[in-house]
PLY file of the C-alpha trace (Angstrom):
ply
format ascii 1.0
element vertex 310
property float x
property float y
property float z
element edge 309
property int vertex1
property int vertex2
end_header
-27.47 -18.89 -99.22
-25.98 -18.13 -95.61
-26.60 -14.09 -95.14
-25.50 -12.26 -92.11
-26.96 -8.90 -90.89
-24.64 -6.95 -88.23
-26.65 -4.30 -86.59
-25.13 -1.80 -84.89
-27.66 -0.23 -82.95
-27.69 1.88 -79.33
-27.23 -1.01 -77.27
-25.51 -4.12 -78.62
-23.69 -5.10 -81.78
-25.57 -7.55 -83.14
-24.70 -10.49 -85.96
-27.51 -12.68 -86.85
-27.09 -15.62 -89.49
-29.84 -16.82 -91.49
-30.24 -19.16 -94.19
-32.84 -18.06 -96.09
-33.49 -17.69 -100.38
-36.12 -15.66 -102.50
-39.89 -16.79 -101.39
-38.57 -18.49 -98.22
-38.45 -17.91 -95.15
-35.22 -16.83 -93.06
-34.34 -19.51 -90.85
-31.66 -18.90 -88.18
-28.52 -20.50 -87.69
-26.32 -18.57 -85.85
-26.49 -14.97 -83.19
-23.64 -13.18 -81.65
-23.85 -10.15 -80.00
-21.99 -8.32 -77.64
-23.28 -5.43 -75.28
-21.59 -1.77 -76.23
-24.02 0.61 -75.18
-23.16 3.48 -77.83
-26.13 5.73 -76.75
-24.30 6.40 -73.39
-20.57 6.46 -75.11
-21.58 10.12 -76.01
-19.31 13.21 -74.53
-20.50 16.55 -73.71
-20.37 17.22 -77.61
-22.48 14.45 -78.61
-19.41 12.48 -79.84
-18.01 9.54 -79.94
-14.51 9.31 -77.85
-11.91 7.58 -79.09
-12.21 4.69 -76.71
-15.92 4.26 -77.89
-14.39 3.91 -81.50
-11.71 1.62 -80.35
-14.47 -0.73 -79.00
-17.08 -0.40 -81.72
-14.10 -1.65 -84.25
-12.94 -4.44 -81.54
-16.52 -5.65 -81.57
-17.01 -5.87 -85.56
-14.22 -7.45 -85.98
-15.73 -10.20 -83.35
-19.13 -10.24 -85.38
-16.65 -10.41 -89.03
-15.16 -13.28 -87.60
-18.23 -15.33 -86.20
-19.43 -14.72 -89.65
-16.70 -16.39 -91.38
-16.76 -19.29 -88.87
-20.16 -19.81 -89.91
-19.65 -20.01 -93.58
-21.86 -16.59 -94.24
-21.48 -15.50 -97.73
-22.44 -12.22 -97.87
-22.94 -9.89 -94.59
-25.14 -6.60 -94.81
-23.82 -4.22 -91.74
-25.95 -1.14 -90.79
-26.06 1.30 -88.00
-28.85 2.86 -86.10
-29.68 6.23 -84.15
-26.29 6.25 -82.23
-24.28 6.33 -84.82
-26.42 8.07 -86.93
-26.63 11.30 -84.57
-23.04 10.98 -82.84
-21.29 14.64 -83.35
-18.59 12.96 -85.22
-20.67 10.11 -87.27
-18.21 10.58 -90.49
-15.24 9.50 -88.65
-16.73 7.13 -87.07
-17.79 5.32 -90.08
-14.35 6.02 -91.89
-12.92 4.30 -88.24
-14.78 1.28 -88.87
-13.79 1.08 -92.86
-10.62 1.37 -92.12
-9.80 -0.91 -89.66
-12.66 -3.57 -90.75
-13.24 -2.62 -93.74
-16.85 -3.25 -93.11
-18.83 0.28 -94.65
-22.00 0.48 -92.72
-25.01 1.83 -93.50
-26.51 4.45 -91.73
-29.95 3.80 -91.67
-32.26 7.13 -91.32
-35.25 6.89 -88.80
-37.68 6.72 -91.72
-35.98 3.38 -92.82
-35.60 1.98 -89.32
-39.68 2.05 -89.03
-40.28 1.25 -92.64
-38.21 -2.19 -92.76
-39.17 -3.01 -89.07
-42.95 -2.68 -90.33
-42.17 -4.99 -93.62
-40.79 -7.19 -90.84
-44.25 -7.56 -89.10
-46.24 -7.80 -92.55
-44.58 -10.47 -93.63
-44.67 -12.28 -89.85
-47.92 -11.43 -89.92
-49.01 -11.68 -93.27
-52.20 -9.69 -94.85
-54.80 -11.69 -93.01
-53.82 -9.21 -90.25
-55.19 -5.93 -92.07
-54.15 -2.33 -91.13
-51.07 -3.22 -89.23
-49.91 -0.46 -86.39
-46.31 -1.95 -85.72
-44.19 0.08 -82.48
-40.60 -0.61 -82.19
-38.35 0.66 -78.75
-34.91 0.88 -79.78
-32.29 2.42 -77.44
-32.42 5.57 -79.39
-35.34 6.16 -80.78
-38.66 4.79 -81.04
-40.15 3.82 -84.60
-44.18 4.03 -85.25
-45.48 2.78 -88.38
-48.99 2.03 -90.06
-50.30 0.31 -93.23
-51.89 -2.08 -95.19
-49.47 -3.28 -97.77
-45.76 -3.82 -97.22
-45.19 -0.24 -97.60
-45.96 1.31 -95.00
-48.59 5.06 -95.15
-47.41 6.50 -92.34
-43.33 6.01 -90.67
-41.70 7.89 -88.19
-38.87 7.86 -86.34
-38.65 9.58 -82.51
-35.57 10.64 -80.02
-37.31 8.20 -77.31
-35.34 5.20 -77.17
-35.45 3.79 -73.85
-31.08 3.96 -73.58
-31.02 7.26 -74.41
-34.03 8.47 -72.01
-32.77 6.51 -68.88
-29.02 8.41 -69.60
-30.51 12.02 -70.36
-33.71 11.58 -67.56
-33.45 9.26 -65.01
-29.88 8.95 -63.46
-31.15 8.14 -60.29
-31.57 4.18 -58.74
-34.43 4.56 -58.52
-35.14 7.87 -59.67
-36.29 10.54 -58.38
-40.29 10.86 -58.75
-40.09 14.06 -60.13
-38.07 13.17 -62.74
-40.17 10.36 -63.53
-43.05 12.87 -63.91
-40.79 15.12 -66.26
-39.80 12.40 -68.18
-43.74 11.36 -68.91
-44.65 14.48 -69.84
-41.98 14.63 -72.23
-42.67 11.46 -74.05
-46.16 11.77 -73.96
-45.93 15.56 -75.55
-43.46 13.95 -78.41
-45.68 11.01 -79.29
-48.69 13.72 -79.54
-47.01 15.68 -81.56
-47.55 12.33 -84.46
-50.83 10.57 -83.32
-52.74 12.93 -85.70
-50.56 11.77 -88.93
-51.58 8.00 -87.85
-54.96 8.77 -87.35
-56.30 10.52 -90.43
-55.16 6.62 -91.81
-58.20 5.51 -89.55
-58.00 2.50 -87.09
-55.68 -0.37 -86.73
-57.08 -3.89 -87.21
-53.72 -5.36 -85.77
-51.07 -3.66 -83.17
-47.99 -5.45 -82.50
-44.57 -4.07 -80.94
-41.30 -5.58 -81.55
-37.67 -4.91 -79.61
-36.27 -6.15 -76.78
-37.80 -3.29 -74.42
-41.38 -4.44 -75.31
-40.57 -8.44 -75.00
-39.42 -7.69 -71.67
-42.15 -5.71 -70.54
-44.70 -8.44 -71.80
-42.64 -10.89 -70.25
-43.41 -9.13 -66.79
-46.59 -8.43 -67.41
-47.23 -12.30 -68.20
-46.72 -13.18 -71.45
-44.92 -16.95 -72.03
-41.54 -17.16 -71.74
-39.23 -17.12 -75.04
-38.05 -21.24 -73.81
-41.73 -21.82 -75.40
-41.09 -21.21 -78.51
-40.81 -18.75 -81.44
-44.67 -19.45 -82.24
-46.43 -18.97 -79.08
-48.92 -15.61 -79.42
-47.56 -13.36 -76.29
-49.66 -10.29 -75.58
-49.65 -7.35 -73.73
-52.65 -5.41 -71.95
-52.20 -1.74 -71.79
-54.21 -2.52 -67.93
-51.23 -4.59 -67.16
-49.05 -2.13 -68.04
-50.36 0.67 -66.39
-50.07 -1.41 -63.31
-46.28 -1.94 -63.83
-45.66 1.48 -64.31
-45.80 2.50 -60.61
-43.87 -0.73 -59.52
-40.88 -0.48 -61.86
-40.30 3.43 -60.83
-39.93 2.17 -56.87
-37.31 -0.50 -57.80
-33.74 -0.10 -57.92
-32.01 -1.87 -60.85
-31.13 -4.92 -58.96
-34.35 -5.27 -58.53
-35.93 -5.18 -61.83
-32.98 -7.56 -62.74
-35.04 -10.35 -60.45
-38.41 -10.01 -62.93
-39.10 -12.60 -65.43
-37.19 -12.25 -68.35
-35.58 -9.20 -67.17
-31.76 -9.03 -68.64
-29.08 -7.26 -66.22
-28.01 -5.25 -69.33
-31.70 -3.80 -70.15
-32.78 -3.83 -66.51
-31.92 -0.36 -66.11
-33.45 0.99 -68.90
-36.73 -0.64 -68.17
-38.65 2.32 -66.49
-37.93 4.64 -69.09
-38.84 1.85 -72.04
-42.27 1.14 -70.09
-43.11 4.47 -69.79
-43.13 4.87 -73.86
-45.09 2.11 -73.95
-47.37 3.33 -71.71
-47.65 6.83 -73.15
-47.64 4.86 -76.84
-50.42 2.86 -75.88
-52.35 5.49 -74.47
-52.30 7.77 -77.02
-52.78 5.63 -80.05
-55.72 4.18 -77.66
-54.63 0.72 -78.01
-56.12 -1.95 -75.35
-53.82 -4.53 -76.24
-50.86 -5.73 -78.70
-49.10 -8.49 -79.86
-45.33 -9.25 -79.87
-44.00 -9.72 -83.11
-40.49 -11.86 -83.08
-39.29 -10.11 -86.59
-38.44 -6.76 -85.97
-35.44 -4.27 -87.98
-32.57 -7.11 -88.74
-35.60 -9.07 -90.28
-36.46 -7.11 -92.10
-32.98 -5.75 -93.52
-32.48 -9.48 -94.98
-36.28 -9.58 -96.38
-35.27 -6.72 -98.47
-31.93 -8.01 -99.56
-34.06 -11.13 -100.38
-36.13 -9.43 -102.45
-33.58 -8.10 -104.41
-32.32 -11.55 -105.57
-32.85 -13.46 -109.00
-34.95 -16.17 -108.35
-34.04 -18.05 -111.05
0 1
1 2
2 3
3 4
4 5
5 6
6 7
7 8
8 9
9 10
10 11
11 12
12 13
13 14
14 15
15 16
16 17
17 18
18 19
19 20
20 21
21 22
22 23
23 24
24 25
25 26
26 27
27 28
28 29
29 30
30 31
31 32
32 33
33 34
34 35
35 36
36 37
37 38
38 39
39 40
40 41
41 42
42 43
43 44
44 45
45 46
46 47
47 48
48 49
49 50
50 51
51 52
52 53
53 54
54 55
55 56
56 57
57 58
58 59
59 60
60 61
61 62
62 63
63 64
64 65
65 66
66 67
67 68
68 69
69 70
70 71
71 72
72 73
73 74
74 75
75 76
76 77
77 78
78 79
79 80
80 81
81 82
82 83
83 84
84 85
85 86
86 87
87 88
88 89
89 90
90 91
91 92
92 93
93 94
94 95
95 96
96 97
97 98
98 99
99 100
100 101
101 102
102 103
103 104
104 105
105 106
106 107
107 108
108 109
109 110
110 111
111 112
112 113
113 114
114 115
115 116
116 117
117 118
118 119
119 120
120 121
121 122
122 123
123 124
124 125
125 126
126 127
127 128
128 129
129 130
130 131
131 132
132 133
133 134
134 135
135 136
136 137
137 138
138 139
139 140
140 141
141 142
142 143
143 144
144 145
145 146
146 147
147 148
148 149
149 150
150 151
151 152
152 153
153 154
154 155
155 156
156 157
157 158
158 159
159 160
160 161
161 162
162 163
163 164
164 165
165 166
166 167
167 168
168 169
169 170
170 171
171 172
172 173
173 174
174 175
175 176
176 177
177 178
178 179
179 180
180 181
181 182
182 183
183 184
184 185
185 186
186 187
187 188
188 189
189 190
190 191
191 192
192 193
193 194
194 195
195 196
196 197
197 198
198 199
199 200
200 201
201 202
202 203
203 204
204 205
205 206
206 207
207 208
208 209
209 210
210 211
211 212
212 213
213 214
214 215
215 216
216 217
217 218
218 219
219 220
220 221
221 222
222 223
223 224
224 225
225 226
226 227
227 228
228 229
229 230
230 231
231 232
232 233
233 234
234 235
235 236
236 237
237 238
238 239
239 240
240 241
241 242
242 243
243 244
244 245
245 246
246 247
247 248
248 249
249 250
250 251
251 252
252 253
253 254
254 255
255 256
256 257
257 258
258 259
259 260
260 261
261 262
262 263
263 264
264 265
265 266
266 267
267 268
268 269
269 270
270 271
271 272
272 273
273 274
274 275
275 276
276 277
277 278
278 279
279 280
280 281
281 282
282 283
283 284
284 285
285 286
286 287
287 288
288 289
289 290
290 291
291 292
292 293
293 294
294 295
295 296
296 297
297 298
298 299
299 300
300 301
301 302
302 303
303 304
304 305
305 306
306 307
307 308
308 309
């Protein structure tokens, strides 16, 4: 069957199409997305304005129609941390039903890192062991560790790299100072979690997923996505460290020049490397691997799962 998963996270609005049946895997057909930034849509209040609405419905209605032109029979829609913590969340959703008559799910935190991480598992399958999987939305960032598909440890964090560059860093470039408050902020949050991850004992495997960490391994070397969804790309926490310094002395038109650099993401690149950074550091983690399954993934995986086989 043709499934659909529209993902309406912090940053973009995203459809993807897969075909894809019980005990195969999802192959894609089809991705449209559009850029709506819903992290930084927020008022004073921590509400959505009416114009934000207005968009997010203009935008599903895009991603309902791609999905009819592309034959998909059933679409699962869910939301992420900006709609999940906007002040006005309820009529937001009701917005959306309304006019679309799409009802999306809110995903909690918990679910975010616990379907990202069945994501990974089943990318990486159980060959790779204890599995430490790191996920930088614009929101929120999503740890989780385990050895089945179930994760033993999940949780969800107010670091996401859209929300951080909007709150801490309005500068271009920012001011150093606020670069230093900003690191001691994310490192203090992760700290406050590396204990519940370690009690579990060490990773065999660590990969990251999002956009935020393909980027940043893009800069720091890894191949480019042209070569392929199968290539192993890497990233060195030494590597990183040395990007750190670099990033914070660019202005965004700057960072827009790297490798694989998007002009929508450019600007929230500091603030994503930094969590990665502080991430790496604290879970002591020399190096990880990109994983090219990440939340949407594994959304359809579960739906999957769910299905008769016969």
């Amino acid at each position: 069957m043709r499934l659909g998963v529209l993902d309406v996270g912090s940053n973009t609005v995203h459809l993807l199409v897969v075909d894809a049946h019980p005990g195969a895997r999802p192959l894609p057909a089809h991705s449209h997305k559009a850029e709506l930034r819903l992290a930084e849509l927020l008022d004073d209040a921590g509400a959505i304005g009416s114009g934000g609405i207005d968009r997010l419905v203009a935008v599903v209605k895009d991603a309902l129609q791609a999905a009819e032109d592309k034959g998909v029979e059933d679409v699962l829609p869910f939301a992420t941390s900006a709609v999940r913590e906007a002040a006005n969340a309820d009529e937001v959703l009701a917005r959306v039903e309304e006019e679309t008559r799409v009802r999306l799910r809110v995903l909690t935190g918990e679910d975010e890192a616990r379907l990202t991480f069945l994501a990974a598992r089943r990318w990486f399958g159980w060959s790779a062991g204890k599995l430490l999987v790191l996920d930088i939305g614009g929101g929120s960032l999503e740890i989780a560790y385990g050895l089945d598909e179930e994760p033993d440890a999940a949780v969800s964090l107010p670091l996401g790299a859209g929300r951080l560059t909007a709150g801490w860093l309005p500068g271009d470039p920012p001011d150093p100072d606020a670069v230093r408050a900003l690191r001691r902020h994310v490192r203090a949050e992760i700290a406050r979690v590396v204990g519940d991850f370690s009690r579990h004992g060490a990773p065999d495997h660590v990969v990251a997923t999002s956009k935020t960490f393909k980027q940043l391994a893009r800069i720091a070397g890894a191949a480019r996505s042209a070569e392929g969804l199968y290539v192993p790309r890497r990233m060195t926490r030494q590597a990183l460290e040395q990007w750190v310094p670099k990033l914070a002395a660019m202005p965004v038109d700057k960072r827009e020049e790297l490798p694989g650099v998007s002009e929508g993401r450019a600007p929230q690149l500091l603030a994503g490397a930094l969590v990665a950074e502080a991430a790496m550091d604290l879970f002591q983690v020399d190096e990880l691997e990109i994983c090219p399954w990440a939340l949407r993934e594994g959304v359809i995986l579960r739906r999957l799962d769910h299905l008769p086989t016969g």
